[in-house]
C-alpha positions in Angstrom: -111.7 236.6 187.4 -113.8 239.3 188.5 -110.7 241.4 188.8 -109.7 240.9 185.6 -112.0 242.2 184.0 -112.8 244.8 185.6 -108.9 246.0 184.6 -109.5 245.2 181.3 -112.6 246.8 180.9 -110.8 249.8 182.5 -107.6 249.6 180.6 -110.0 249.7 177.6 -112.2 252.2 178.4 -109.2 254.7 179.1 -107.3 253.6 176.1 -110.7 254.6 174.0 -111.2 258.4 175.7 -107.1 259.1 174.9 -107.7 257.9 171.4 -110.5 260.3 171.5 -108.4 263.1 172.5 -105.9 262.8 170.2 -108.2 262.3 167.4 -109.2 265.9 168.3 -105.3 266.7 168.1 -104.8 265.1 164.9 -108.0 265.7 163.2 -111.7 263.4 163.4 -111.4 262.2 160.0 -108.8 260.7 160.3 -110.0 258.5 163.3 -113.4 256.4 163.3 -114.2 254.6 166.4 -117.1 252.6 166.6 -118.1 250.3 169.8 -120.7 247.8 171.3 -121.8 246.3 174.1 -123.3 242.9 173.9 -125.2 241.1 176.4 -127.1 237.5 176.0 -128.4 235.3 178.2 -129.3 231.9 177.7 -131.8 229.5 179.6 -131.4 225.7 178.8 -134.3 222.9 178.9 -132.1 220.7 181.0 -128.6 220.0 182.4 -126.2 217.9 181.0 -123.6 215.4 182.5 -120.8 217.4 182.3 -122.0 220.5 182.8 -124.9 221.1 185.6 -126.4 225.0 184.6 -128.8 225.8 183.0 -128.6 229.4 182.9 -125.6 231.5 181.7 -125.1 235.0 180.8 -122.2 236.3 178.3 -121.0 240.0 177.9 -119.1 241.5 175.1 -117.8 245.1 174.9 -116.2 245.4 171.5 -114.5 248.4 169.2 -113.9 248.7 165.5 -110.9 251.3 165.6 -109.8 252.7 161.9 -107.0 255.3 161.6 -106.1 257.0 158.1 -102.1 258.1 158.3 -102.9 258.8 154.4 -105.1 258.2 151.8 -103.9 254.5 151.0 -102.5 253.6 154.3 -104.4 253.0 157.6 -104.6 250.9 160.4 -108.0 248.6 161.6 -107.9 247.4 165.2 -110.6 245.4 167.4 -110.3 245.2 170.9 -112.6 243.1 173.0 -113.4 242.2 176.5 -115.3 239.3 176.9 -117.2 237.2 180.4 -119.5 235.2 181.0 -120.2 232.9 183.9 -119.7 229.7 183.3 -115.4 229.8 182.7 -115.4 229.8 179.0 -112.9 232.7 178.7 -109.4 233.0 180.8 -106.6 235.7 180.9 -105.5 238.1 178.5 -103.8 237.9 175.1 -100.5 238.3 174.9 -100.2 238.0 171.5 -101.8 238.4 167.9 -101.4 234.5 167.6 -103.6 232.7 169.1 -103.2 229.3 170.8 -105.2 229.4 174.1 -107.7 226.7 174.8 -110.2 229.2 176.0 -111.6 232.3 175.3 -109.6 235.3 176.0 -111.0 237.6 178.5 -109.5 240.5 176.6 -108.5 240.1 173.1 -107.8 241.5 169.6 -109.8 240.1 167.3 -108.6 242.0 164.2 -105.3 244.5 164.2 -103.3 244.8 160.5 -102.6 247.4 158.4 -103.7 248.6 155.3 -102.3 250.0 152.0 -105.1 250.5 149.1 -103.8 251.6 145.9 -105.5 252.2 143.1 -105.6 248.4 141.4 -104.2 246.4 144.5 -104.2 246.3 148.0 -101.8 244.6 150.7 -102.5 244.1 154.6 -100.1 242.3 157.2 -101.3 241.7 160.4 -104.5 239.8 162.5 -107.3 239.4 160.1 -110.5 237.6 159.3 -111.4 236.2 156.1 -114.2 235.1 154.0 -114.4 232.5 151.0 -117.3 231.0 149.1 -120.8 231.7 147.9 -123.1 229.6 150.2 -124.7 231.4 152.9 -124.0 228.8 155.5 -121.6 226.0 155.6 -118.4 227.6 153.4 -116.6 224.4 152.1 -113.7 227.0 150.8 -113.3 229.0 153.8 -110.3 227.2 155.5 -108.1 230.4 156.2 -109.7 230.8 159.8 -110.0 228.5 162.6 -113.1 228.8 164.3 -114.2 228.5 167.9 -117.0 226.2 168.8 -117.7 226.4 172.5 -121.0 227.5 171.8 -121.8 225.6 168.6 -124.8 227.9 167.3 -122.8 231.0 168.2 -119.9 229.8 166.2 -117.5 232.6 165.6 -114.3 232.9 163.1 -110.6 233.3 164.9 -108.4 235.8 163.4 -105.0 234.9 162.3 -101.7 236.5 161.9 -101.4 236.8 158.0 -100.3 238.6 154.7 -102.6 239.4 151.7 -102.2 240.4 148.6 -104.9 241.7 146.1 -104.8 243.0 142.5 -108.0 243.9 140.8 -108.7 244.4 136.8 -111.6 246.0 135.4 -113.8 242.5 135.6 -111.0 239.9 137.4 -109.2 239.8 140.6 -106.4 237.4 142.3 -105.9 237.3 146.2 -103.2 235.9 147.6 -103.0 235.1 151.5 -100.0 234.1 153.5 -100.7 232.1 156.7 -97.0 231.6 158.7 -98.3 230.7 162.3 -101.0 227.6 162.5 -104.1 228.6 164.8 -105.7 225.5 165.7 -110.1 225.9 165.8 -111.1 225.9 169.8 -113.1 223.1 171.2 -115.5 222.6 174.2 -113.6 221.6 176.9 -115.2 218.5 178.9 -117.1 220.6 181.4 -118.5 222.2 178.2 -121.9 220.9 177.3 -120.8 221.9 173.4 -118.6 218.9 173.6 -121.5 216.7 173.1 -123.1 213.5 174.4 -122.8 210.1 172.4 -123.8 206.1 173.4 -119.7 205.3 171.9 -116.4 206.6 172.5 -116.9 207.8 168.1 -119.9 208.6 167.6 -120.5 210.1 164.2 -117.1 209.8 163.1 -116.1 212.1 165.5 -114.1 210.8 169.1 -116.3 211.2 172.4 -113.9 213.1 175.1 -116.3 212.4 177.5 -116.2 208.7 177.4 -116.6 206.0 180.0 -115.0 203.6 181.0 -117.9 201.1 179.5 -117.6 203.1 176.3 -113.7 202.7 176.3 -114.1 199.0 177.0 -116.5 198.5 174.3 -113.8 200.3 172.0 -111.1 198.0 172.9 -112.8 194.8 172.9 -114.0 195.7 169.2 -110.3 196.2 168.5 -108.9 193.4 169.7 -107.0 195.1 172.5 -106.1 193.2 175.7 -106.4 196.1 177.9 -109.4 196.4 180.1 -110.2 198.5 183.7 -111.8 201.6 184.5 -107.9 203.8 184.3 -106.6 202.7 181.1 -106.5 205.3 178.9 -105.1 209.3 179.0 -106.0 211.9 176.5 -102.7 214.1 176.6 -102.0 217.4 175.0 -102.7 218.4 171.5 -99.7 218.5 168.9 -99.3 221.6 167.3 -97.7 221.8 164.1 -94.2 223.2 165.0 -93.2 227.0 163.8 -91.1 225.9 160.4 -91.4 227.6 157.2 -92.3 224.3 155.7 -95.3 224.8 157.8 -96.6 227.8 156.6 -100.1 228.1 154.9 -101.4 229.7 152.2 -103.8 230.4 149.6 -104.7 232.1 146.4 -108.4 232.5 144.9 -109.0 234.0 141.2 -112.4 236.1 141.0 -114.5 236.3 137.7 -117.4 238.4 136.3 -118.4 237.5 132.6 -122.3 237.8 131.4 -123.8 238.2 134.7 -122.1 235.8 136.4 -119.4 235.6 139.4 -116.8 232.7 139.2 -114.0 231.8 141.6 -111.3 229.1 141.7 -109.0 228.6 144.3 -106.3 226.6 145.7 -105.6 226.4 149.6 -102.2 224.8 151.2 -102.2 224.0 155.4 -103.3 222.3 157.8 -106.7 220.7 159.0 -108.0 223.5 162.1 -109.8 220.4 163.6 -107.9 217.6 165.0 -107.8 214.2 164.0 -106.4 211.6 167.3 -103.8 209.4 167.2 -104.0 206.4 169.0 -100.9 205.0 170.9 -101.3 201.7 173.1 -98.4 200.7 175.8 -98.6 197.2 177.7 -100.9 198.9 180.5 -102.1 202.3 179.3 -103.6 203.9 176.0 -102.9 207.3 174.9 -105.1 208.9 172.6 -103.1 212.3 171.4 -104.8 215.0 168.8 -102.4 216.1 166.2 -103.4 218.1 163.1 -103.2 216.8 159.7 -101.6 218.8 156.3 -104.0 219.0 153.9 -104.1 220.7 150.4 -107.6 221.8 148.6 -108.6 222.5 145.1 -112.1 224.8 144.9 -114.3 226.5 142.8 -117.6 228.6 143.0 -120.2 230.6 141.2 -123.2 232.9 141.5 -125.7 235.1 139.5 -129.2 236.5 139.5 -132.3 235.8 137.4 -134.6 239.3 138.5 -135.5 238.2 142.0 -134.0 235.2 142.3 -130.3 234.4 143.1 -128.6 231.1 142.7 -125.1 230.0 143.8 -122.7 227.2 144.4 -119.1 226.1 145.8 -117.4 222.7 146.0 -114.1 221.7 147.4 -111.2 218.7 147.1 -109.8 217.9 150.6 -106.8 216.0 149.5 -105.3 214.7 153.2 -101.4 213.5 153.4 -100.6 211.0 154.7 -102.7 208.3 155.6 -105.1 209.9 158.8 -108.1 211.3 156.9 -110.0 210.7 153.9 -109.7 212.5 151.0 -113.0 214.2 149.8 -115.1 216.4 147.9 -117.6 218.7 149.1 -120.5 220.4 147.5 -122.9 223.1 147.8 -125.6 224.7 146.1 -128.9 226.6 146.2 -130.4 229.7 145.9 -132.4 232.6 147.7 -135.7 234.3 145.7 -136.5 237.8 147.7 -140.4 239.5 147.4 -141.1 243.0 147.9 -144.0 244.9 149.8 -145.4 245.4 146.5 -145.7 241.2 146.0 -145.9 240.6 150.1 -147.8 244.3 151.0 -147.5 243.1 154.8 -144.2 243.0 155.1 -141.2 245.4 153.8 -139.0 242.2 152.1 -139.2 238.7 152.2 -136.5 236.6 151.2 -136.8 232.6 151.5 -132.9 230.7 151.0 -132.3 227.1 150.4 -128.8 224.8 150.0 -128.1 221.5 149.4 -125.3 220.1 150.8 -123.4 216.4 150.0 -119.8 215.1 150.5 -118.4 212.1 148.6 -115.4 210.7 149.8 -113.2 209.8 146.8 -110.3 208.0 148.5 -111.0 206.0 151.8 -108.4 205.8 154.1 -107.7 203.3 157.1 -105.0 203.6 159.6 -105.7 201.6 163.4 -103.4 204.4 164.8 -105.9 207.4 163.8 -109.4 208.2 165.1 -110.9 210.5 162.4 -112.8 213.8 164.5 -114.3 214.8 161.1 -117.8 215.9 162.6 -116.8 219.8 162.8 -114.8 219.8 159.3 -117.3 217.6 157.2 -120.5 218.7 159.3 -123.0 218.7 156.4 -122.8 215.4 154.2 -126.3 215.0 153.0 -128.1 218.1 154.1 -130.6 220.8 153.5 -130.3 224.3 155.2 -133.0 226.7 154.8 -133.1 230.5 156.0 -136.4 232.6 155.9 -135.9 236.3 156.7 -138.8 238.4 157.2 -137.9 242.4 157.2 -141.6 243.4 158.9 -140.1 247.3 158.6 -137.6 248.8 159.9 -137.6 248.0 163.3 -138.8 244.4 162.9 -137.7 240.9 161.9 -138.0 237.7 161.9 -135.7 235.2 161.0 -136.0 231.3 160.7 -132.9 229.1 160.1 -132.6 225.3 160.2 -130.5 222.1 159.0 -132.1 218.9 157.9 -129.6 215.3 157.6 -131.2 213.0 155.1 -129.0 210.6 156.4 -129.6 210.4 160.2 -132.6 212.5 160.5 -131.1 214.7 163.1 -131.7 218.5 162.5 -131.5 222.0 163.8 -133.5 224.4 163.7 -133.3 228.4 165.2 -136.3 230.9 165.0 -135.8 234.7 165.9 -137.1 238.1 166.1 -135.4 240.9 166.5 -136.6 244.3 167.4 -134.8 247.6 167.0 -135.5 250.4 169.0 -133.6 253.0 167.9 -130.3 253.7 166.0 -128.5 252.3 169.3 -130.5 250.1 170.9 -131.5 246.9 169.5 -133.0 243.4 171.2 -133.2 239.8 169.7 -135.2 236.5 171.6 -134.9 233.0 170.0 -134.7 229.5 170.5 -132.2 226.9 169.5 -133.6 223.3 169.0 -131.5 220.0 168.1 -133.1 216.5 167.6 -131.9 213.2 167.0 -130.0 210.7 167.7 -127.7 210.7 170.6 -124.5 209.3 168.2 -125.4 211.8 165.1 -123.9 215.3 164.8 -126.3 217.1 165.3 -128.1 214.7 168.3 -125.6 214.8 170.1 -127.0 218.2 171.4 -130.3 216.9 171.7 -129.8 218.2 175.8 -129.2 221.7 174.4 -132.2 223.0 173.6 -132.0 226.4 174.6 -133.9 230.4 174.6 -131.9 233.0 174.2 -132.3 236.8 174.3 -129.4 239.1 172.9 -129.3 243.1 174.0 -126.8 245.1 171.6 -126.1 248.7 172.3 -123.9 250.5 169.5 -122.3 253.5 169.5 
């Protein structure tokens, strides 16, 4: 492992001073480079039952690379080299799509190109997206899978795509073209992400780490005649097979009239997250994740009264088939933002609070599917607040947080950061879960961790 990256790092680090050269060859504007090196550590309250340390560093060396061959064509790439010491990350990409369990030692995380012309603009390649208003939780945003082996340091996966954008004077339409389905990453069992529940679902979402009491329980409440302690296998995901009738897409129309910012937008693919099937033989039972079609009808909208911004989105999960639930979700809130001349102590304040609900508007039952909505339907009857605190320009302090009305389980993440120069910047925080050991956000309750984050740009 060691090894590894240590060629990376180097295969990186060269690849970045020949760039340099030729940039002198072929002229600096053409070529920007920007890089940064990343390090947090993180210090746990307690160990968990599948994973025994408490302590684990991360490292990320990463590059924004941009290259003008004209003045409407150019080319954005993002190497990365990532480790850490607990075996979250493994080997090296060998490919723009990605389908590896784990973390990629080193990886791409964006590389398309560019044409900009003067109304439109069209990209091909590995890219990141963002749709929706709401500052947290995006119920539109389903062209990325995300990775959640660190849950509070969730982070976006890029995927191999086409988009299309034409722009009039007050209205735009994006189209995006998903042929290759990149399924979200989960904590593996050793992971401490992957949770701890009292059921094998807990939540609605299915407990990898079960027992065999907890599969027992399960079985005898569904009438099952199997019983022992090696029963059951979970085998390897299905991933949607490469067809063209399994391509994704989706196409969002933007909006400006009297102030105000409005979006609709329809979205055709898969579910990132999977949902497990359920297969029983006379002396085993198989539980097998497999990834559900799904199709999604949205809308948002946002504008500003003086200081005070408010905004919304809500989306229609329609699910074929019969293995999740069709549903709509909703969000909406608003941020209000006070100057040094309201606050004098501090350079801007800005205070930002969302509601979140989900009403399911088709139930669906099918004994052969176990739903694991927890990570797609997260927020069902929520509140998430943000304070921000801009102190000057070196210092802030940020205080984020998620409330359930329903189970009483929360979140909550306070943080200062302190920047020392244009280069050198340092962050120290905590993140704190409560509740109940079978709610979503309970089923952390082991995680409560500090973190400090050093970030060196150049």
């Amino acid at each position: 492992m060691k090894n590894l990256v240590i060629v990376v790092l180097a295969i990186f680090i060269s690849a970045f001073f020949i760039v340099d050269v030729a940039a002198m060859e072929l002229g600096v504007d053409k070529l920007s480079i920007k890089g940064k090196e990343e390090v947090k550590l993180f210090a746990h309250k307690w160990k968990t039952d599948n994973d025994n340390k408490r302590n684990r560093i991360e490292s990320k060396l990463s590059f924004d690379m941009d290259y003008d061959f004209t003045d409407n064509i150019s080319l954005k790439v993002s190497p990365e080299v990532y480790c850490d010491n607990d075996d979250l990350s493994k080997g090296v990409i060998d490919s723009l799509y990605e389908r590896n369990k784990l973390r990629y030692v080193g990886s791409i995380e964006e590389a398309y190109l560019l044409y900009s012309g003067e109304q439109y603009d069209f990209s091909i390649g590995k890219r990141i997206y963002t749709w929706g208003k709401a500052d947290g939780y995006k119920p539109l945003d389903n062209l990325n899978s995300c990775e959640f082996t660190d849950v509070p340091d969730l982070r976006k996966l890029g995927v191999v795509s086409a988009s299309f954008n034409y722009a009039w004077p007050e209205t735009s339409v994006n189209f995006v073209l998903v042929p290759l389905f990149t399924p979200s990453r989960l904590p593996e069992d050793n992971n401490r992400w992957s949770g701890e529940g009292d059921a094998l679902i807990a939540g609605d979402q299915f407990n990898f780490n079960y027992t065999p009491a907890q599969l027992n329980s399960y079985l005898s409440s569904t009438g099952s005649s199997l019983s022992g302690d090696d029963i059951s296998t979970v085998e390897e995901r299905e991933l949607p097979p490469k067809q063209v009738r399994n391509m994704q897409y989706g196409i969002r129309l933007n909006t400006t009239r009297a102030g105000w910012d409005f979006s609709l937008s329809y979205y055709d693919g898969f579910n990132n997250v999977a949902v497990v099937r359920e297969r029983e033989t006379a002396t085993k039972i198989h539980f097998i994740p497999c990834f559900n079609k799904m199709k999604e009808i949205g809308g948002a909208f946002s504008t500003t009264y003086g200081q005070l911004e408010v905004h919304g989105e809500g989306a229609w999960h329609f699910t074929d088939g019969q293995a999740d639930d069709d549903y709509l979700e909703y969000i909406f809130g608003g941020g209000y933002t006070w100057d040094s001349s309201q606050i004098p102590w501090f350079e801007d304040t800005r205070l930002l609070l969302e509601y979140a609900g989900q009403k399911v508007t088709n139930y669906k039952s099918n004994e052969d599917y176990i739903s694991y909505a927890g990570y797609t339907r997260p927020l069902r009857n929520d509140l998430y607040g943000r304070l921000m605190i801009k102190i000057n320009g070196s210092n802030q302090f940020d205080l984020s947080g998620v409330y359930s009305f329903n189970d009483a389980d929360q979140f909550f993440q306070p943080k200062y950061t302190h920047k020392f120069n244009d280069n050198w910047k340092m962050a120290a925080g905590l993140d704190w879960f409560t509740g109940d050991p079978d709610d979503f956000f309970g089923k952390w309750d082991r995680n409560d961790r500090f973190f400090t984050v050093v970030t060196y740009s150049f």
